[in-house]
PDB file as gemmi writes it, atoms N, CA and C in Angstrom:
CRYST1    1.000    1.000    1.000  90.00  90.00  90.00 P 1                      
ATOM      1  N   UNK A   1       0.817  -1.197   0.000  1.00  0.00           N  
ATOM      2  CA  UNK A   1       0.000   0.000   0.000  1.00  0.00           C  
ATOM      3  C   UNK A   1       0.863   1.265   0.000  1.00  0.00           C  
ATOM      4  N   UNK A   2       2.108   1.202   0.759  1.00  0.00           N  
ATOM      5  CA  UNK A   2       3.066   2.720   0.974  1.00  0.00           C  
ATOM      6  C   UNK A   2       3.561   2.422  -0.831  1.00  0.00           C  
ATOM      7  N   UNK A   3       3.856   1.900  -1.327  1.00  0.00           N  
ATOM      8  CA  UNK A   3       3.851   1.629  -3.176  1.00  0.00           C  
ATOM      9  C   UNK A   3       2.930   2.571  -3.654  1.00  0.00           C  
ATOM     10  N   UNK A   4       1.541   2.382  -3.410  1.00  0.00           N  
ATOM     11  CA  UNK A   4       0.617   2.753  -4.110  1.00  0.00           C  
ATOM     12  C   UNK A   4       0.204   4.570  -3.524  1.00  0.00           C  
ATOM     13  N   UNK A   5       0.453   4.435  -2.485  1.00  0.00           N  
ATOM     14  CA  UNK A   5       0.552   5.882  -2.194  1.00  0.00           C  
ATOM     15  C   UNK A   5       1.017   6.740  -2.448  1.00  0.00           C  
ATOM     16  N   UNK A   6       2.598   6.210  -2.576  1.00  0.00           N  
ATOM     17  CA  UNK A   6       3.572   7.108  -3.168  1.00  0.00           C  
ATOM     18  C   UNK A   6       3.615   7.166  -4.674  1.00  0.00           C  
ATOM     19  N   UNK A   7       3.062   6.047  -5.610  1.00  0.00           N  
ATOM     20  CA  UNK A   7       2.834   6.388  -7.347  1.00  0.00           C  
ATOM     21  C   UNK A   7       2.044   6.904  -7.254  1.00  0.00           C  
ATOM     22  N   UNK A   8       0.913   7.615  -6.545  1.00  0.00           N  
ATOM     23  CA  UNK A   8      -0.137   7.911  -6.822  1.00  0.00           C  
ATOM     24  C   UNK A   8       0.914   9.495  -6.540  1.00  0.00           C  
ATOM     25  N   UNK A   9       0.851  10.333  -5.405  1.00  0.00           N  
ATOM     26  CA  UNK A   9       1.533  11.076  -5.577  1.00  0.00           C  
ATOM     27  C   UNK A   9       2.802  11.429  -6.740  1.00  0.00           C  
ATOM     28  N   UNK A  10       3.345  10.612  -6.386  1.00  0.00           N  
ATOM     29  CA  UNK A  10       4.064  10.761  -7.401  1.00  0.00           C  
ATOM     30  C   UNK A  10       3.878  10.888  -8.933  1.00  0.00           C  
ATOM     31  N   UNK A  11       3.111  10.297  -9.600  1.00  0.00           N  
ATOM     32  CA  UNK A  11       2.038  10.590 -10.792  1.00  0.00           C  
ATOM     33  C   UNK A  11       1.573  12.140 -10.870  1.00  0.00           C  
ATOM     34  N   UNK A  12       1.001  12.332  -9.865  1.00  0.00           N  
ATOM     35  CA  UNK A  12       0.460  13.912  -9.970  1.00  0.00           C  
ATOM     36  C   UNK A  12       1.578  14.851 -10.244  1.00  0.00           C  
ATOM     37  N   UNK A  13       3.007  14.644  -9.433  1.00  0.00           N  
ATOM     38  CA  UNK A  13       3.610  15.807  -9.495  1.00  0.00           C  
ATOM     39  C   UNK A  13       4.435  15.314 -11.103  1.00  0.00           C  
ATOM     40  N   UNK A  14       4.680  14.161 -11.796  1.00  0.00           N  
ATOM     41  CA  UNK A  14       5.470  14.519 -12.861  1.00  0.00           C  
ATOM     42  C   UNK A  14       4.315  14.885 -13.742  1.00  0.00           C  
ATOM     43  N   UNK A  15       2.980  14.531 -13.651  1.00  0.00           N  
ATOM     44  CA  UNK A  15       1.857  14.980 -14.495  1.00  0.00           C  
ATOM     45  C   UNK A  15       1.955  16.399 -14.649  1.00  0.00           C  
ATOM     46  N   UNK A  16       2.071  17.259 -13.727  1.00  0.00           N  
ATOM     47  CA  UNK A  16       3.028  18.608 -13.631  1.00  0.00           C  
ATOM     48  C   UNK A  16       3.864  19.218 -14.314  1.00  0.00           C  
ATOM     49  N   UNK A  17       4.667  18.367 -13.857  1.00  0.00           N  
ATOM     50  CA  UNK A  17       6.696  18.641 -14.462  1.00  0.00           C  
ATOM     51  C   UNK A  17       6.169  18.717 -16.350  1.00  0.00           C  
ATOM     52  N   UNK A  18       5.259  17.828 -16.658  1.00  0.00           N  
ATOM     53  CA  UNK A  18       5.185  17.054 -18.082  1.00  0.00           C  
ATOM     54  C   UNK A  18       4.688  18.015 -18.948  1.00  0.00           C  
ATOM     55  N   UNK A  19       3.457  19.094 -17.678  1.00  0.00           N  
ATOM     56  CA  UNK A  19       2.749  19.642 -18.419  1.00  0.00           C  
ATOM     57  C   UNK A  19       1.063  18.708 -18.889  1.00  0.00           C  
ATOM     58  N   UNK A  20       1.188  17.505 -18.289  1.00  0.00           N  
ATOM     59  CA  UNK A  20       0.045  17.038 -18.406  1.00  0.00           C  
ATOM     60  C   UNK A  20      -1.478  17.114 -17.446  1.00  0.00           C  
ATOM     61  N   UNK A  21      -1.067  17.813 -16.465  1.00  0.00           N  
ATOM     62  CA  UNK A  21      -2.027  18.157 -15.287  1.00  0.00           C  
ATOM     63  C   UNK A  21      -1.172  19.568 -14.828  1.00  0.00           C  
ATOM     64  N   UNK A  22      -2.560  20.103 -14.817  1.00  0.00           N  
ATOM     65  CA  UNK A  22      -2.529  21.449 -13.729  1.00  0.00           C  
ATOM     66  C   UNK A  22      -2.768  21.424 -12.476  1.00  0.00           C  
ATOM     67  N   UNK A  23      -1.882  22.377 -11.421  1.00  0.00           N  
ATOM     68  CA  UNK A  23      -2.100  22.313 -10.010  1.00  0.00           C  
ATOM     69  C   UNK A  23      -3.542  22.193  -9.732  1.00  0.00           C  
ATOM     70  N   UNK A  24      -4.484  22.867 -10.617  1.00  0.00           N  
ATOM     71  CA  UNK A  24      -6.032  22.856 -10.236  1.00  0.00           C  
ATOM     72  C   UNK A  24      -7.017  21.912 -10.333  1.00  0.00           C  
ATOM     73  N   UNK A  25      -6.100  20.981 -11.064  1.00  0.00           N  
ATOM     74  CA  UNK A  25      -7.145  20.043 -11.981  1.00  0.00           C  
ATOM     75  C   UNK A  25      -7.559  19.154 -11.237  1.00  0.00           C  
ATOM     76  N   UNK A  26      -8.717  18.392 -11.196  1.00  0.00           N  
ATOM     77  CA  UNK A  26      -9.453  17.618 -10.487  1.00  0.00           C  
ATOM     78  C   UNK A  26      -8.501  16.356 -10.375  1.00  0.00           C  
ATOM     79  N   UNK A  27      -8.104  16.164 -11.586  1.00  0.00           N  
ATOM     80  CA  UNK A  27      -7.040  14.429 -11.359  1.00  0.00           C  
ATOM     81  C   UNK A  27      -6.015  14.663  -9.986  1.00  0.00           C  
ATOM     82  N   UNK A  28      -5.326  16.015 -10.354  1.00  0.00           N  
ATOM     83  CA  UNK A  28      -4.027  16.570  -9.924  1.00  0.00           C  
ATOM     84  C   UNK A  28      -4.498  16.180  -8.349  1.00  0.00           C  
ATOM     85  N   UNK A  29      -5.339  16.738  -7.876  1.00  0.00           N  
ATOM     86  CA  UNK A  29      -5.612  17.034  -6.316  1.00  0.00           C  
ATOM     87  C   UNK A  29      -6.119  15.894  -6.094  1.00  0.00           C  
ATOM     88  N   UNK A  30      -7.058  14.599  -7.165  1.00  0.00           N  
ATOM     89  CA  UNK A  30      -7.087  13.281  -6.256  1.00  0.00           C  
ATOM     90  C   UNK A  30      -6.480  12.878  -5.835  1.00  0.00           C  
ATOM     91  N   UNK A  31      -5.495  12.899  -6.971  1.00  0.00           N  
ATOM     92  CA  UNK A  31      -4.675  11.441  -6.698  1.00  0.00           C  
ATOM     93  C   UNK A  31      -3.268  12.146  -5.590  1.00  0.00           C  
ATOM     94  N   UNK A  32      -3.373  13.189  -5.302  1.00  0.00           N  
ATOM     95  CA  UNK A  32      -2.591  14.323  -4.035  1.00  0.00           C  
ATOM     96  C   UNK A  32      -3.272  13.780  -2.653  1.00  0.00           C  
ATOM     97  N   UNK A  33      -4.602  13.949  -2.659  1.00  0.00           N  
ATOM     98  CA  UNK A  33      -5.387  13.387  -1.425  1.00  0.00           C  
ATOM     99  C   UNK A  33      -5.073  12.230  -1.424  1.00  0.00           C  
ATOM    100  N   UNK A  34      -5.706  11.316  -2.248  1.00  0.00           N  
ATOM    101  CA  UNK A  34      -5.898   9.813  -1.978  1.00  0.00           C  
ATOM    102  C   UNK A  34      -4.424   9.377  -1.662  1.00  0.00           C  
ATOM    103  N   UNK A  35      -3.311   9.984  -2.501  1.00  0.00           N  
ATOM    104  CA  UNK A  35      -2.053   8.742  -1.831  1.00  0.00           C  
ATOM    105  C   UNK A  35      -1.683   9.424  -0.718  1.00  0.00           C  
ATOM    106  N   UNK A  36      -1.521  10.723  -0.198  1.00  0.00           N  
ATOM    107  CA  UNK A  36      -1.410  10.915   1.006  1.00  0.00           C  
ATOM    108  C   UNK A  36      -2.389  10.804   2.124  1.00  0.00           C  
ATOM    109  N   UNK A  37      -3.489  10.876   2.184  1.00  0.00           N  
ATOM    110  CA  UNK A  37      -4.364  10.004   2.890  1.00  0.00           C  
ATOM    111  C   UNK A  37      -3.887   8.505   3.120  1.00  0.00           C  
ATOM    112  N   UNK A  38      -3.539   7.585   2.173  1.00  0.00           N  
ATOM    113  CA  UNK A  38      -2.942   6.175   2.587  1.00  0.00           C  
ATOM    114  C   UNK A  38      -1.848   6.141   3.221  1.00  0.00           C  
ATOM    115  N   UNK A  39      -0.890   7.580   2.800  1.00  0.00           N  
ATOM    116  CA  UNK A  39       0.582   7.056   3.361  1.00  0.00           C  
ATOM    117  C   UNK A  39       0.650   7.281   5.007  1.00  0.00           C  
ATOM    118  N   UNK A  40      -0.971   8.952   5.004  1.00  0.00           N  
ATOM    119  CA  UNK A  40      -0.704   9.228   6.418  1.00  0.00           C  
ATOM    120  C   UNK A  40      -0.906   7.996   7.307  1.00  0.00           C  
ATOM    121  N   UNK A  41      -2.054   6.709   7.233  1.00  0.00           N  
ATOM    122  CA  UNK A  41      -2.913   6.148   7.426  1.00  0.00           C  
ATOM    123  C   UNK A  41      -1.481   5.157   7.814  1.00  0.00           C  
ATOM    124  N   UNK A  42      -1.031   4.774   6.969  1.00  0.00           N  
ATOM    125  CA  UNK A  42      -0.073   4.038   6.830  1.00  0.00           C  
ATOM    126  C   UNK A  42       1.267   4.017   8.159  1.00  0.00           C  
ATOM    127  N   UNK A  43       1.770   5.707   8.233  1.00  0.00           N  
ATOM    128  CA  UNK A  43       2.579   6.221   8.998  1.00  0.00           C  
ATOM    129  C   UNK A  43       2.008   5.922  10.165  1.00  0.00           C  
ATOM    130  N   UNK A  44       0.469   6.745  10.906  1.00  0.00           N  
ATOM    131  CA  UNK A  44       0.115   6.407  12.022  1.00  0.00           C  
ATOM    132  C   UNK A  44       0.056   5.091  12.208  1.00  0.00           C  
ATOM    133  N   UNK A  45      -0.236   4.212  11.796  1.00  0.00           N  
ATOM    134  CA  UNK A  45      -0.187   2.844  12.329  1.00  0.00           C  
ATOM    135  C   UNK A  45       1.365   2.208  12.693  1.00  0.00           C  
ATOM    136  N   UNK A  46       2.604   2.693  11.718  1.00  0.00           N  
ATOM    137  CA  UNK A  46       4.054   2.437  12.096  1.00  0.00           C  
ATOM    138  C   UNK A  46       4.195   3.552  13.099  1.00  0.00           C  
ATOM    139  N   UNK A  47       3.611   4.440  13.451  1.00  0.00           N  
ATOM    140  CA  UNK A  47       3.680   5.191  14.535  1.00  0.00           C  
ATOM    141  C   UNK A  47       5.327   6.323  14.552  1.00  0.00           C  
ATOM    142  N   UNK A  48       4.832   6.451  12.694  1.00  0.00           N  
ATOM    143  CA  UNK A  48       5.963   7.294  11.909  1.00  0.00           C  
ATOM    144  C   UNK A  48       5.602   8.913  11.954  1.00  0.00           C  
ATOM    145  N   UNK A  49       5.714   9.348  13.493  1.00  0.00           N  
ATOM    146  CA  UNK A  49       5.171  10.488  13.442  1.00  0.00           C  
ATOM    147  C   UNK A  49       5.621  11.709  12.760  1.00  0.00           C  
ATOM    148  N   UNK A  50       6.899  11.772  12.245  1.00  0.00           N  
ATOM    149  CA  UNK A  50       7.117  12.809  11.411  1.00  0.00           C  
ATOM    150  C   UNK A  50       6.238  12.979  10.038  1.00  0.00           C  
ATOM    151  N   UNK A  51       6.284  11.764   9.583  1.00  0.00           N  
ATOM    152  CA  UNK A  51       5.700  11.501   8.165  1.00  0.00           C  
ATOM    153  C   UNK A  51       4.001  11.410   8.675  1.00  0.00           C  
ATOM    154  N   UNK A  52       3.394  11.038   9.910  1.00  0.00           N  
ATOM    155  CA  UNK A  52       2.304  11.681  10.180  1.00  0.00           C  
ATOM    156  C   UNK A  52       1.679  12.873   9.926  1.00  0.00           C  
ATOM    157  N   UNK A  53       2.506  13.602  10.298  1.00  0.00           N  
ATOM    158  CA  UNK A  53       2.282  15.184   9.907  1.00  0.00           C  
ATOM    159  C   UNK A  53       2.407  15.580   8.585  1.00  0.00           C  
ATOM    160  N   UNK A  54       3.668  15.058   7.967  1.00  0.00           N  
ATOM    161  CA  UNK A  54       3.867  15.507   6.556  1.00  0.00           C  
ATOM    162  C   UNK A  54       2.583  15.242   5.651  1.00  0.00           C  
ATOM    163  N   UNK A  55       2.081  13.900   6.032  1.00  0.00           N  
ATOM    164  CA  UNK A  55       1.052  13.837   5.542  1.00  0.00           C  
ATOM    165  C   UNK A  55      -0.305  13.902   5.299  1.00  0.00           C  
ATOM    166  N   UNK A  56      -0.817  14.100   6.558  1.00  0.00           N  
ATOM    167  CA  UNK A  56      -1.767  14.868   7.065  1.00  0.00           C  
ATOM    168  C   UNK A  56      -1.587  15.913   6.575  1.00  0.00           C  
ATOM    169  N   UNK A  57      -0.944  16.892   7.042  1.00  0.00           N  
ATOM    170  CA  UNK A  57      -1.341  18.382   6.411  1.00  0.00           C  
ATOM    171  C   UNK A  57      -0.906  18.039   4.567  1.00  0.00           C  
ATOM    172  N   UNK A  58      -0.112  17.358   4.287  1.00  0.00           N  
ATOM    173  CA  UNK A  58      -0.863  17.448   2.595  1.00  0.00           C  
ATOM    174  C   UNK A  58      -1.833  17.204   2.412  1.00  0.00           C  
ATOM    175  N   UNK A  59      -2.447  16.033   3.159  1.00  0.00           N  
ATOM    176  CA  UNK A  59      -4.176  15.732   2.522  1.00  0.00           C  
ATOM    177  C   UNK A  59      -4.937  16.545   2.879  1.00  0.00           C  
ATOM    178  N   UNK A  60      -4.789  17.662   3.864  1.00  0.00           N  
ATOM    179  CA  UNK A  60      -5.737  18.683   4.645  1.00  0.00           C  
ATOM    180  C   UNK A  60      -5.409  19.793   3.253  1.00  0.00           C  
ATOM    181  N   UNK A  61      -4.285  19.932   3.125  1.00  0.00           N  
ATOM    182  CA  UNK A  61      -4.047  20.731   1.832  1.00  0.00           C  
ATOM    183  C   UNK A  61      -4.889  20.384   0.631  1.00  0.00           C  
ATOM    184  N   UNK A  62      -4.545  19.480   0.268  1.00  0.00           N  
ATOM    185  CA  UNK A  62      -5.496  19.005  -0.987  1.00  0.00           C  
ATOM    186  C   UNK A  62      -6.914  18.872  -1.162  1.00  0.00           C  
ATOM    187  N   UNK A  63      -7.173  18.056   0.600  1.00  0.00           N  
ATOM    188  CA  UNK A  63      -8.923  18.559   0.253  1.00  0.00           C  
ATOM    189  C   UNK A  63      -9.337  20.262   0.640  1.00  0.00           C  
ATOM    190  N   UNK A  64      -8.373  20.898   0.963  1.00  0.00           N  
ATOM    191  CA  UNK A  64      -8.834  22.330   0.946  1.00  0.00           C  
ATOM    192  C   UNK A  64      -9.122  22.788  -0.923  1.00  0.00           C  
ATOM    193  N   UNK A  65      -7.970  22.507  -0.984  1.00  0.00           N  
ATOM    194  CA  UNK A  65      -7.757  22.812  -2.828  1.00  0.00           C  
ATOM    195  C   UNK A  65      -8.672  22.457  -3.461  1.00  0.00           C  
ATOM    196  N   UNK A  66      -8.835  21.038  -3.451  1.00  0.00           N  
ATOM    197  CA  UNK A  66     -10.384  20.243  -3.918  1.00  0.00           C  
ATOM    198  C   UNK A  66     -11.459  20.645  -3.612  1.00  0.00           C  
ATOM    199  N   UNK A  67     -11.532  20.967  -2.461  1.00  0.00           N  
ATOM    200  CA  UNK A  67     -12.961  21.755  -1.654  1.00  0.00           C  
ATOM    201  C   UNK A  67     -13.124  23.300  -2.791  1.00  0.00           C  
ATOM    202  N   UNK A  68     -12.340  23.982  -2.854  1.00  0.00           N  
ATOM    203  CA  UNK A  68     -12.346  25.420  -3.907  1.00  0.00           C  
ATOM    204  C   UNK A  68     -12.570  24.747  -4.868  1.00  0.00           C  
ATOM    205  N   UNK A  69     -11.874  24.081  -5.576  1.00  0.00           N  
ATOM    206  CA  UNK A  69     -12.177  23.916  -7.026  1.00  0.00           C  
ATOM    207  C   UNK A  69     -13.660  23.338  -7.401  1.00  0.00           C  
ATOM    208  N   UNK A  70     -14.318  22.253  -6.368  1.00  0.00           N  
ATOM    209  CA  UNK A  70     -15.461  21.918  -6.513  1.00  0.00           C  
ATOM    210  C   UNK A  70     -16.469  23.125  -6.654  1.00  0.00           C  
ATOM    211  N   UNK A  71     -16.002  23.552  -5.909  1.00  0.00           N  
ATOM    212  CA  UNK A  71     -17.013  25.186  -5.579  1.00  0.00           C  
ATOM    213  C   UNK A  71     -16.650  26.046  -6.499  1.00  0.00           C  
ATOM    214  N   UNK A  72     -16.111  26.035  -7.592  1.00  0.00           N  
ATOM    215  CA  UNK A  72     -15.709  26.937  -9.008  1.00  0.00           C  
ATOM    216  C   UNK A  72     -15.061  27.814  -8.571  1.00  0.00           C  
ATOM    217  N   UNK A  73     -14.247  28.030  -7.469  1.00  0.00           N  
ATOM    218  CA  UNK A  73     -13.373  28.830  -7.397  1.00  0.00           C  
ATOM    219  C   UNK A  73     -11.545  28.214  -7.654  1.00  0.00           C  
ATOM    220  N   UNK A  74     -10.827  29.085  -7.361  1.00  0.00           N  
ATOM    221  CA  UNK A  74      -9.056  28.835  -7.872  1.00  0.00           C  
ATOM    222  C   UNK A  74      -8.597  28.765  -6.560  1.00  0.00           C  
ATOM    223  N   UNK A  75      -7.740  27.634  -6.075  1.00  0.00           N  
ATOM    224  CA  UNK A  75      -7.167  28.096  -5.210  1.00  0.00           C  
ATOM    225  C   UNK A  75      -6.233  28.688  -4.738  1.00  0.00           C  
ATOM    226  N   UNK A  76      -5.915  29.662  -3.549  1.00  0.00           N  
ATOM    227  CA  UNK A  76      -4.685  30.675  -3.793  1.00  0.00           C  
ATOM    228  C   UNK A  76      -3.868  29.859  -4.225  1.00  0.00           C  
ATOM    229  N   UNK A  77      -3.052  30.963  -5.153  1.00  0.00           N  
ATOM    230  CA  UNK A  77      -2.002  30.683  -5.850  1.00  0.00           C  
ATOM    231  C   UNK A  77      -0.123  31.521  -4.804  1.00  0.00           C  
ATOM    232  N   UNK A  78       0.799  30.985  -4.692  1.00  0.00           N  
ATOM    233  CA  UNK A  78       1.794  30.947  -4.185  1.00  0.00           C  
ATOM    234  C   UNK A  78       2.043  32.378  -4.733  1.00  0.00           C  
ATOM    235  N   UNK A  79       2.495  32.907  -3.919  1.00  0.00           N  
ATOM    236  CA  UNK A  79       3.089  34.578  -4.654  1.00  0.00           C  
ATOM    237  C   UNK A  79       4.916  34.496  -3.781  1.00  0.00           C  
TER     238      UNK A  79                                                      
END                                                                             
């Protein structure tokens, strides 16, 4: 499962790099939630508390992002 968490992330960000997904795009931010959601899931149970956090607040990140975009808005953008 920590496999599948991390291609899944990992997918999104070279989908990026490639130019094949945008930070906004609905794929971009699933598959951002869903593998960090597993890895956090994953960490708390090895009781990997650094990577707890790391990952948690990405998936809190992403369903924020996801949460805007559902709602037709952009989410802030990095200045």
């Amino acid at each position: 499962m920590q496999i599948v968490g991390a291609l899944l992330i990992l997918a999104a960000f070279a989908g990026t790099q490639f130019g094949k997904l945008g930070q906004s795009s609905l794929s971009y931010l699933w598959l951002n939630l869903i593998g960090s959601l597993i890895l956090a899931v994953l960490a708390f149970y090895e009781e990997q508390w650094g990577f707890v956090l790391l990952e948690t607040v990405w998936a809190l990140v992403s369903a924020w992002s996801l949460t805007q975009v559902l709602r037709g808005r952009q989410p802030s953008a990095a200045h």
